[in-house]
MILODREN-747714 format. One line per 4 residues: their letters; for each residue x, y, z of C-alpha. Coordinates in steps of 0.2 Angstrom, whole numbers. Example, Ala and Ser with C-alpha at 12.3 -4.5 7.8 and 13.67 -1.06 7.14 Angstrom:
! residues 2
as> 62/-22/39 ~ 68/-5/36;
This chain:
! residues 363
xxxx> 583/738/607 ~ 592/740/622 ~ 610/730/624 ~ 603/717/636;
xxxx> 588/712/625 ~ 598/712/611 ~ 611/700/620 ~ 596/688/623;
xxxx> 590/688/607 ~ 608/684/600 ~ 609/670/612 ~ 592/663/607;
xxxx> 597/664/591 ~ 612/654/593 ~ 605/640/604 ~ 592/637/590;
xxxx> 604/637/577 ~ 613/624/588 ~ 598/614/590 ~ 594/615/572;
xxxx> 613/607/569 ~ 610/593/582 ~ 595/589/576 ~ 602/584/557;
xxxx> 616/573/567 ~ 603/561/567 ~ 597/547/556 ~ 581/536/556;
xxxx> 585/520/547 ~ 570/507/546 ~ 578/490/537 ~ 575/473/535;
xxxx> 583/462/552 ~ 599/454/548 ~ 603/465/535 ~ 619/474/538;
xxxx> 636/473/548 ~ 634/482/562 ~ 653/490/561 ~ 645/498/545;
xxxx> 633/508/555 ~ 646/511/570 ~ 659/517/556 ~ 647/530/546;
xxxx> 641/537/563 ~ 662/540/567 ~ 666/547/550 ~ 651/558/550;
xxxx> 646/562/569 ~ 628/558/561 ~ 620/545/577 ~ 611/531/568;
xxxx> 596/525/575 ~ 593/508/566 ~ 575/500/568 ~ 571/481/559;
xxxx> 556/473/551 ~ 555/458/543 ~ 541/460/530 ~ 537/473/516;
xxxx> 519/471/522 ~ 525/478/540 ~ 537/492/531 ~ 518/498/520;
xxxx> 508/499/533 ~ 518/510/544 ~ 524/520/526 ~ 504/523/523;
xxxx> 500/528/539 ~ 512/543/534 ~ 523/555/546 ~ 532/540/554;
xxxx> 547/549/557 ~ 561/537/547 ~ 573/546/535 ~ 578/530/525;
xxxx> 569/513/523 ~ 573/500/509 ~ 559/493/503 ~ 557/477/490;
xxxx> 556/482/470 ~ 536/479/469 ~ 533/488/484 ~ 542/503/481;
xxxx> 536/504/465 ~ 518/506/471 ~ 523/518/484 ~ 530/529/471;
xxxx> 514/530/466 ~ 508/534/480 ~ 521/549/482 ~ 526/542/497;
xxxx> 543/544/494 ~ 554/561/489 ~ 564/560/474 ~ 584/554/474;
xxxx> 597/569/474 ~ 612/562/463 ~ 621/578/465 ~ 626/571/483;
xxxx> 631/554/479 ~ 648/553/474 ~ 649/534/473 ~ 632/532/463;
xxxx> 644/527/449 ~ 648/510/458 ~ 633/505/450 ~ 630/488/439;
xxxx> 620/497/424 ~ 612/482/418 ~ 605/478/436 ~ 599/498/438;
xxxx> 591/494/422 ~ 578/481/430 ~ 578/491/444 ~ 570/505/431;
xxxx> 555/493/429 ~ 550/498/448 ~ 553/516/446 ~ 554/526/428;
xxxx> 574/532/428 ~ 577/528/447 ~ 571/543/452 ~ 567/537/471;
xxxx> 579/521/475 ~ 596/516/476 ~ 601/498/477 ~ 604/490/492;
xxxx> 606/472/488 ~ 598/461/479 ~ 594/439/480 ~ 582/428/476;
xxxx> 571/416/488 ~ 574/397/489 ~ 575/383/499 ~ 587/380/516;
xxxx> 587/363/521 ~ 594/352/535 ~ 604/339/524 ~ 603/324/538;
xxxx> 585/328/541 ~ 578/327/523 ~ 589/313/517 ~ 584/302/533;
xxxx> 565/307/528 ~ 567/307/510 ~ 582/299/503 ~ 590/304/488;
xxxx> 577/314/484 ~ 585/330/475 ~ 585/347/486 ~ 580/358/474;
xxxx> 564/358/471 ~ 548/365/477 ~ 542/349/480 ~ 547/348/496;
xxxx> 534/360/502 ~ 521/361/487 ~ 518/341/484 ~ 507/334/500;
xxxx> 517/316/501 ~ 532/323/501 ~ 528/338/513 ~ 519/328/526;
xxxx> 536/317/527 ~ 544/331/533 ~ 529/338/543 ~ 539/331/559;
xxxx> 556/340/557 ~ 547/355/552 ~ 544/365/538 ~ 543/386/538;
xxxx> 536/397/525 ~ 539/417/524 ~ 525/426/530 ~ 523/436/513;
xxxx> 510/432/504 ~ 516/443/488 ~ 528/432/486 ~ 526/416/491;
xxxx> 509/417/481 ~ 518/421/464 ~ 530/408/469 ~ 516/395/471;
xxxx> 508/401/453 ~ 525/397/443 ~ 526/381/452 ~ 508/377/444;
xxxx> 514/385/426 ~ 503/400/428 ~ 511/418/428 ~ 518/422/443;
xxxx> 511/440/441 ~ 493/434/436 ~ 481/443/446 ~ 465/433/440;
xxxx> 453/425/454 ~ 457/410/445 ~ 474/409/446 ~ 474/413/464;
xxxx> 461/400/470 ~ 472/388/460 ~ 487/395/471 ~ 477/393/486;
xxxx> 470/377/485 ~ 488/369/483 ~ 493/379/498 ~ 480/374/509;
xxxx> 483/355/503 ~ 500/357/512 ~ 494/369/525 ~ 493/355/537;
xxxx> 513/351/535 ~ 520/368/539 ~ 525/373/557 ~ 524/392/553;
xxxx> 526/407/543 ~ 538/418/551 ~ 550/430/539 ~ 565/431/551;
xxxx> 563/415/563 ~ 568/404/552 ~ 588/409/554 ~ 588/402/570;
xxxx> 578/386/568 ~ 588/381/553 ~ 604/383/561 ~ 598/375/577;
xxxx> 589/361/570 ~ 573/365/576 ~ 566/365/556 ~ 573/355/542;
xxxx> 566/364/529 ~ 563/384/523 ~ 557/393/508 ~ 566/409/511;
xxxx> 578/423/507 ~ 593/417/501 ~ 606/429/511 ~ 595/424/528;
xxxx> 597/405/525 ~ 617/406/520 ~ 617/416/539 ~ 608/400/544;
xxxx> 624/389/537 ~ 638/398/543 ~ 628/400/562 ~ 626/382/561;
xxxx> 644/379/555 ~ 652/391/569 ~ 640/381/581 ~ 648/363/578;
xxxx> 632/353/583 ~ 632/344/567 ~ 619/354/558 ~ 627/355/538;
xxxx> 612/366/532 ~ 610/371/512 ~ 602/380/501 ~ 596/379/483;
xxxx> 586/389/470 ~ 573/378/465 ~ 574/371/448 ~ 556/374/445;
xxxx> 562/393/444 ~ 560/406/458 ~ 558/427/464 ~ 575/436/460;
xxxx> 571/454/472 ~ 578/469/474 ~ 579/480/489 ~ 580/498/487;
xxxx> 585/514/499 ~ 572/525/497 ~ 568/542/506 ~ 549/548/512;
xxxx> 544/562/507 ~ 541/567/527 ~ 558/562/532 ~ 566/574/543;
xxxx> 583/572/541 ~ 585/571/521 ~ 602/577/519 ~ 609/563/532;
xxxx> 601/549/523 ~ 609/555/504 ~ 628/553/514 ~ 622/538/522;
xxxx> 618/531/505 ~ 632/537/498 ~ 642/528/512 ~ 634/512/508;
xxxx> 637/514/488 ~ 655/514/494 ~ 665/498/487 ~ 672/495/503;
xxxx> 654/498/513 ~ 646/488/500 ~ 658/474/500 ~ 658/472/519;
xxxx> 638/472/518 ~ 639/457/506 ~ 653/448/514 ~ 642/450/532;
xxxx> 623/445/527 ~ 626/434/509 ~ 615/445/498 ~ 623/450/482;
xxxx> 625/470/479 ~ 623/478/463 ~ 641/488/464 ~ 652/486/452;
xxxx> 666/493/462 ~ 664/481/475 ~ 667/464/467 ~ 686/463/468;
xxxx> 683/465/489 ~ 669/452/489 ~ 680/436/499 ~ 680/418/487;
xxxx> 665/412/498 ~ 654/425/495 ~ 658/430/476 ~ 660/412/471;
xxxx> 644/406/479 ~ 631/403/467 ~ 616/404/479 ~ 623/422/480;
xxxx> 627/427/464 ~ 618/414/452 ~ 626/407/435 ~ 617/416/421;
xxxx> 609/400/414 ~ 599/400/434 ~ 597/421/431 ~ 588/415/415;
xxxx> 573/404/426 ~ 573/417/438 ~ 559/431/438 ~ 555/450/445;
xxxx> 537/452/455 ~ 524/467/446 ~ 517/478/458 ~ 500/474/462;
xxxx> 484/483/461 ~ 474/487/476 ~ 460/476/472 ~ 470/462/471;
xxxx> 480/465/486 ~ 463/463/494 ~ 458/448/487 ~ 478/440/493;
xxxx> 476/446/508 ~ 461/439/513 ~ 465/422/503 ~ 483/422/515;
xxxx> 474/424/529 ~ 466/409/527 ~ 480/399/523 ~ 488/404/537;
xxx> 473/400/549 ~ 473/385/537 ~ 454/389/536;
């Protein structure tokens, strides 16, 4: 080969080793909206030189549907326990590299443990945080439209009289039909996990009896309308509507905006960081994890969107607001009426879909 050709090919060669380098400085994060404090993102793309693109959804149902369609170019997404757990079984994702986690001992044991239910020796997750779903409330609203009337139950948007007594403020419901469904079958005393017809026309017919009360089913607009006063009542996650408070607090129009777990018992969730098997930049999403299992990362994440982290590490950082809140992290008596969502079957998933879509168009 003569000295010129050979000069070329060495060039070549070293432009795509270059491009090769640049293109693992990159990572395709896919999360839920709200969910992380932006200087975490801006700090990890500093200490690593890795650029962080950051895209939100607000549903798991969104997150499957672009996860099934396959090759959607994301290298870490974070998925909800039941869904993950039905996507490993998909082989949707690749398996968790521990070797390059450093801070995976900043675990809680005893929440990894649940976790395990999802996903046999959490092979394809990490925590990311995890919560419960309840009710945000308007405290002036409800009380002029109810009284004294207790906050925490479901009967304010399960029971018709009292529902349709808050139809004019507003009422809105997650649009996730997994959840909100099970939720409606503990509220009736059926299993929450119960896939019979049965069971679910019995869900159905008690939503469809309040249907006519709810202003929408939105899983990230209700934030904003509770903090602005433009609904008085939400089922929905708890970290979203403690966002919802301190917005309305920092806002000073007289909005005081609560949350409760509902006494009836409610969903305790975990969201998980999980890998596809497809992505394309697997090693920047192992340090990205590991950043986040960080006590300091994970303590800011809590302290910045209200969702309680299962790290160990990071409880001492958590500030009094946040570790003592017990919409956030529950007294163990409320953790005992609290319950975990199975994954379900595709025959089912069917069946709620179409049973959802009827509710919704209240049809």
């Amino acid at each position: 080969m003569s000295p010129k050709k050979l000069g070329l090919v060495t060039a070549l060669a070293i432009t795509l080793s270059t491009a090769a380098v640049a293109q693992e400085q990159v990572l395709n994060i896919y999360n839920w909206s709200d969910y992380i404090n932006p200087e975490a993102v801006a700090q990890f793309e500093q200490e690593t030189g890795i650029k962080v693109n950051y895209d939100v959804y607000d549903s798991n149902e969104v997150l499957e549907a672009k996860l099934m369609s396959g090759s959607t170019g994301y290298d870490l997404v974070v998925p909800t326990g039941a869904f993950l757990e039905r996507h490993v079984q998909a082989g949707i994702y690749a398996e968790i590299d521990r070797s390059k986690l450093t801070n995976y001992g900043n675990l809680d044991s005893v929440l990894t443990e649940k976790i395990a239910r999802h996903d046999v020796d959490n092979k394809h997750n990490v925590p990311y945080a995890w919560g419960t779903i309840g009710l945000g409330y308007n405290e002036a609203m409800v009380k002029e439209r109810l009284g004294d009337m207790p906050f925490d139950t479901l009967d304010l948007i399960f029971k018709p009289e009292v529902a349709a007594k808050l139809a004019d403020c507003g009422i809105g419901l997650l649009d996730s039909p997994a959840e909100v469904i099970s939720i409606a079958l503990n509220y009736l005393g059926l299993d929450p996990n119960s896939e019979k017809k049965a069971d679910l026309k019995k869900a159905t017919e008690l939503m469809n009896s309040v249907r006519d009360s709810y202003k929408y089913f939105h899983s990230g607009k209700y934030i904003s309308d509770l903090a602005n006063g433009e609904i008085c009542v939400a089922l929905g996650y708890n970290g979203d509507i403690l966002q919802a408070q301190s917005r309305a607090e920092e806002a000073g129009q007289g909005n005081v905006i609560g949350f409760a777990i509902p006494k009836e018992g409610t969903l305790v969730w975990f969201d998980l960081m999980a890998i596809p098997a497809d992505a394309p930049h697997p090693d920047a999403a192992h340090q990205f994890i590991d950043f986040v299992l960080k006590a300091e990362t994970a303590a800011g994440i809590s302290n910045y969107v209200y969702y309680a982290v299962a790290n160990t590490a990071a409880e001492p950082l958590l500030l009094d607001e946040v570790r003592n809140n017990p919409g956030i992290y529950p007294s163990n008596e409320v953790k005992a009426n609290l319950f975990t969502q199975n994954a379900h079957t595709a025959k089912f998933d069917r069946l709620l879909t179409r049973a959802w879509s009827g509710i919704k168009t209240g049809r």
